[in-house]
C-alpha positions as CSV (number, residue, x, y, z in Angstrom):
1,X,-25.2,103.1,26.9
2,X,-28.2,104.5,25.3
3,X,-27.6,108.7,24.6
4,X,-29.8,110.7,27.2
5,X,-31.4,113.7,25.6
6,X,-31.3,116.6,27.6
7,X,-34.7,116.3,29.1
8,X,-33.9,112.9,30.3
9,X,-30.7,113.9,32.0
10,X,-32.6,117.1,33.8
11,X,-35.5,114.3,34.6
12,X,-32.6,111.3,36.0
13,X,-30.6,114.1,37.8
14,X,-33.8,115.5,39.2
15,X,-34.7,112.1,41.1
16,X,-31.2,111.7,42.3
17,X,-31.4,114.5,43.9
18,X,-34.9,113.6,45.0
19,X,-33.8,110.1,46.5
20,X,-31.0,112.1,47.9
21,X,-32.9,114.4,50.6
22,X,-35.5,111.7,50.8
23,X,-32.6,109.5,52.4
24,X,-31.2,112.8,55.2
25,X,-35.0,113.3,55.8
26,X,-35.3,113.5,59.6
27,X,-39.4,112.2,59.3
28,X,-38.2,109.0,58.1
29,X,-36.8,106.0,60.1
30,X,-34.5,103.8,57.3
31,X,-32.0,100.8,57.1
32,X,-28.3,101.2,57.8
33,X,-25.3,100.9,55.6
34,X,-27.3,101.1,52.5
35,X,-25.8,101.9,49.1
36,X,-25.3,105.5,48.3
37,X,-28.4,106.3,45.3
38,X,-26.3,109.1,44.1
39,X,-23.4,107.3,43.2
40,X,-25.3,104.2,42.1
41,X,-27.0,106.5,39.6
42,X,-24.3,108.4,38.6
43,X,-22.2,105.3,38.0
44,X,-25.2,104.0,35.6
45,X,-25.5,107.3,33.6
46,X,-21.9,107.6,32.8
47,X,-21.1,103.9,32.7
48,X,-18.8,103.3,35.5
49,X,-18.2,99.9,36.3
50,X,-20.2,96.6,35.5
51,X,-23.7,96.7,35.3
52,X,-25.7,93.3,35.6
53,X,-24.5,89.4,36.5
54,X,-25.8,86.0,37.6
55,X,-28.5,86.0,39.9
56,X,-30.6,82.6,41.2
57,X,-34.0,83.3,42.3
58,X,-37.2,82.2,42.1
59,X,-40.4,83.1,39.9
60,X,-44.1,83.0,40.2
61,X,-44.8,79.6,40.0
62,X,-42.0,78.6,42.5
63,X,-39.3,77.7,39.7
64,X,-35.8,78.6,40.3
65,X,-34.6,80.7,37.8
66,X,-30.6,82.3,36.7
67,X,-29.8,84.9,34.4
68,X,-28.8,81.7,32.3
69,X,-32.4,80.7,31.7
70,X,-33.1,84.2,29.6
71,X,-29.4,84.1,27.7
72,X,-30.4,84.6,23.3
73,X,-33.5,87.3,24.5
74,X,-33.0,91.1,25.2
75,X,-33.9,91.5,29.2
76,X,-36.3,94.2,30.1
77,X,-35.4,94.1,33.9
78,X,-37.2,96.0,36.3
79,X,-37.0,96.4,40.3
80,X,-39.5,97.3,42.1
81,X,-42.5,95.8,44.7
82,X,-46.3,95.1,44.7
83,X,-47.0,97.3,47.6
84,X,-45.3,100.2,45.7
85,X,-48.0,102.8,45.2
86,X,-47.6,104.9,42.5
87,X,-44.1,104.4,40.6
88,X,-44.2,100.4,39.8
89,X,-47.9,99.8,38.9
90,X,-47.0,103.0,36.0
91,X,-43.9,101.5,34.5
92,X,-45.3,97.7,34.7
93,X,-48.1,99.1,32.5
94,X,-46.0,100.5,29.8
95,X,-43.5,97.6,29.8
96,X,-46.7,95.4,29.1
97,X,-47.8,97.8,26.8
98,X,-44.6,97.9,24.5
99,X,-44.8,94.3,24.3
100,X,-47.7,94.1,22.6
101,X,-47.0,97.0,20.5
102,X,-43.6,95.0,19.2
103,X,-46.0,92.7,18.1
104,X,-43.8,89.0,16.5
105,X,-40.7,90.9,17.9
106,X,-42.2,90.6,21.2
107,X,-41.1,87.4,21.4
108,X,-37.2,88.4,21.3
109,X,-37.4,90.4,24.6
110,X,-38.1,89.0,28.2
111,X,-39.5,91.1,30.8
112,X,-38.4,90.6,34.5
113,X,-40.1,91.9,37.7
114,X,-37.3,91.5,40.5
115,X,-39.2,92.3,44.2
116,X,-36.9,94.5,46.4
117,X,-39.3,93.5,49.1
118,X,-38.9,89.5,50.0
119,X,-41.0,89.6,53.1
120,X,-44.2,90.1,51.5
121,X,-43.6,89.5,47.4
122,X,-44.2,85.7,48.2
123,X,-44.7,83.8,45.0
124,X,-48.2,83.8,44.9
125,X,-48.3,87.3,46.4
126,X,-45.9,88.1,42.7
127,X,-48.5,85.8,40.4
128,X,-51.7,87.4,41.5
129,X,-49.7,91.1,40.6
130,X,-48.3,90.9,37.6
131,X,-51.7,89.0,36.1
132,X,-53.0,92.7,36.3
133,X,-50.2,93.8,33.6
134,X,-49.1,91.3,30.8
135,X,-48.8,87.3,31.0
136,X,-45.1,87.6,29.5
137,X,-43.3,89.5,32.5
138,X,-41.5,87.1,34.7
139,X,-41.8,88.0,38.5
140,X,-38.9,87.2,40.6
141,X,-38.0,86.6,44.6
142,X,-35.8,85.6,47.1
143,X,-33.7,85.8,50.2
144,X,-33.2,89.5,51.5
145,X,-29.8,88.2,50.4
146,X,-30.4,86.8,46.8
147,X,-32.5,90.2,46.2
148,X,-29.2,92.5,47.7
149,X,-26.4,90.6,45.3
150,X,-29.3,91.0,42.5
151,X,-29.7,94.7,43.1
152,X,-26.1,95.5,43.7
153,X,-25.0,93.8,40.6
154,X,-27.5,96.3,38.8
155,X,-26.6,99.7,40.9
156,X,-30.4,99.0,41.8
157,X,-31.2,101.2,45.2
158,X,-33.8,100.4,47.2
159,X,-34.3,100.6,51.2
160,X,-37.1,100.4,53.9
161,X,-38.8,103.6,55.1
162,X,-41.5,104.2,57.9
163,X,-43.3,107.5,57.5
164,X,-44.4,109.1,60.6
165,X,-48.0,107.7,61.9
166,X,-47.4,104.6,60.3
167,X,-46.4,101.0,61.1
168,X,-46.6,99.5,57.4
169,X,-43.1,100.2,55.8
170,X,-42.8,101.8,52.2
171,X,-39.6,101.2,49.9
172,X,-37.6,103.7,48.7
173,X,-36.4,102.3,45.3
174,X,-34.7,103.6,42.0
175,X,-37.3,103.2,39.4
176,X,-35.1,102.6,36.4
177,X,-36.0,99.8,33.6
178,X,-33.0,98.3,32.3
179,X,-32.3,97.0,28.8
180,X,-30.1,94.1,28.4
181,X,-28.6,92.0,25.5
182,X,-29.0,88.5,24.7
183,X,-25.7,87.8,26.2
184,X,-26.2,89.4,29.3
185,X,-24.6,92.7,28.3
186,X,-25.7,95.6,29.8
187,X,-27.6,98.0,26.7
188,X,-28.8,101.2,29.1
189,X,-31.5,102.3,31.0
190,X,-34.8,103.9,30.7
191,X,-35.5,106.4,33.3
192,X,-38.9,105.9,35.1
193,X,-42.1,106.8,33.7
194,X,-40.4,106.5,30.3
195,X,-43.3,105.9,27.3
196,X,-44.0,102.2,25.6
197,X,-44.0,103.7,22.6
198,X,-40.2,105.4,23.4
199,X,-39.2,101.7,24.7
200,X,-40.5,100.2,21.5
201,X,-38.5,102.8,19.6
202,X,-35.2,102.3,21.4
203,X,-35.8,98.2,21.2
204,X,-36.1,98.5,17.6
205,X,-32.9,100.3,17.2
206,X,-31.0,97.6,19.1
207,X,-32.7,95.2,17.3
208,X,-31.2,96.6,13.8
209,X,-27.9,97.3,15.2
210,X,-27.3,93.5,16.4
211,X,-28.7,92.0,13.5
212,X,-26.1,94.5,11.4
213,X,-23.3,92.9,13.9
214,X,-24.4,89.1,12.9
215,X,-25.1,88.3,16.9
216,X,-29.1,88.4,16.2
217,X,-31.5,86.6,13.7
């Protein structure tokens, strides 16, 4: 897992908490038996348990995609939703943005938008979106089922929420970018609102340290 500095860790720890007493707020009508954000996030920040797996879903253009289709690429996965207001739009900018700044090396990492909301991220509704950021990131949808196993197998949290005075629902979702290997192994996690030029920087590093190992070109 990639070392937090101690400014991340206050940051991460901050919006646990955060998502926390957002989840016992009495304002706020939300799903049932939903995972517990706490111990999702504190399983990903001291690597408890396995983080990532198969998925089958579909992307923008209606193609059904696995986790098979991206193997020899470093993953860039993200989980979010194009009605999210703030939080998504922000990291979907700097995830295009350190893209182009890797330049040729671009070309060794995949991007992947995974919708925590089904019902509305139709795959049109996921084309028109991510046109607004950077060609390269691959958007991705499913059943309310598909999306679960997808987010569970990532310690992903997300869940519905109706604010008082209002009938359109909101998600409450972790807004952490993952980083994985070309095998599928599970590299780390930026928090959210992390910098393209920091994700550049961390890239690069894994970059060196697999091509040191033999397991990159």
């Amino acid at each position: 897992m990639m070392a937090l500095r101690p400014g991340v860790r206050l940051r991460v720890a901050a919006s646990a908490i955060a998502l926390a007493l957002f989840a016992i707020h009495p304002a706020v009508a939300q799903e049932e038996d939903r995972p517990d954000p706490a111990r999702m996030m504190d399983d990903l920040m001291w690597g408890r348990g396995h983080v990532g797996g198969p998925f089958e879903l579909v992307d923008q253009t209606g193609r059904k995609r696995t986790d098979a289709d991206f193997r020899g690429k470093f993953l860039i996965v993200y989980f979010g939703y194009t009605y999210c207001p703030d939080v998504c739009p922000t990291d979907l900018m700097e995830i295009g943005l350190a893209l182009d700044k890797l330049g040729d090396d671009g070309a060794k990492v995949q991007p992947l938008f995974i919708s925590v909301d089904p019902e509305r991220d139709t795959p049109g509704v996921l084309a028109n979106y991510l046109s607004m950021f950077n060609s390269r990131i691959v958007g991705l949808t499913g059943t309310p089922a598909q999306i679960r196993a997808a987010a569970d197998a990532y310690k992903a949290y997300y869940t519905k929420v109706y604010p008082e005075k209002r009938d359109v629902y909101l998600i409450d979702h972790t807004g952490f970018i993952y980083l994985m290997g070309p095998s599928g192994d599970y590299v780390g996690f930026f928090p959210p609102g992390t910098s393209a030029d920091r994700m550049v920087e961390v890239i690069r590093q894994q970059f060196a340290a697999k091509q040191q190992a033999g397991r990159m070109p």
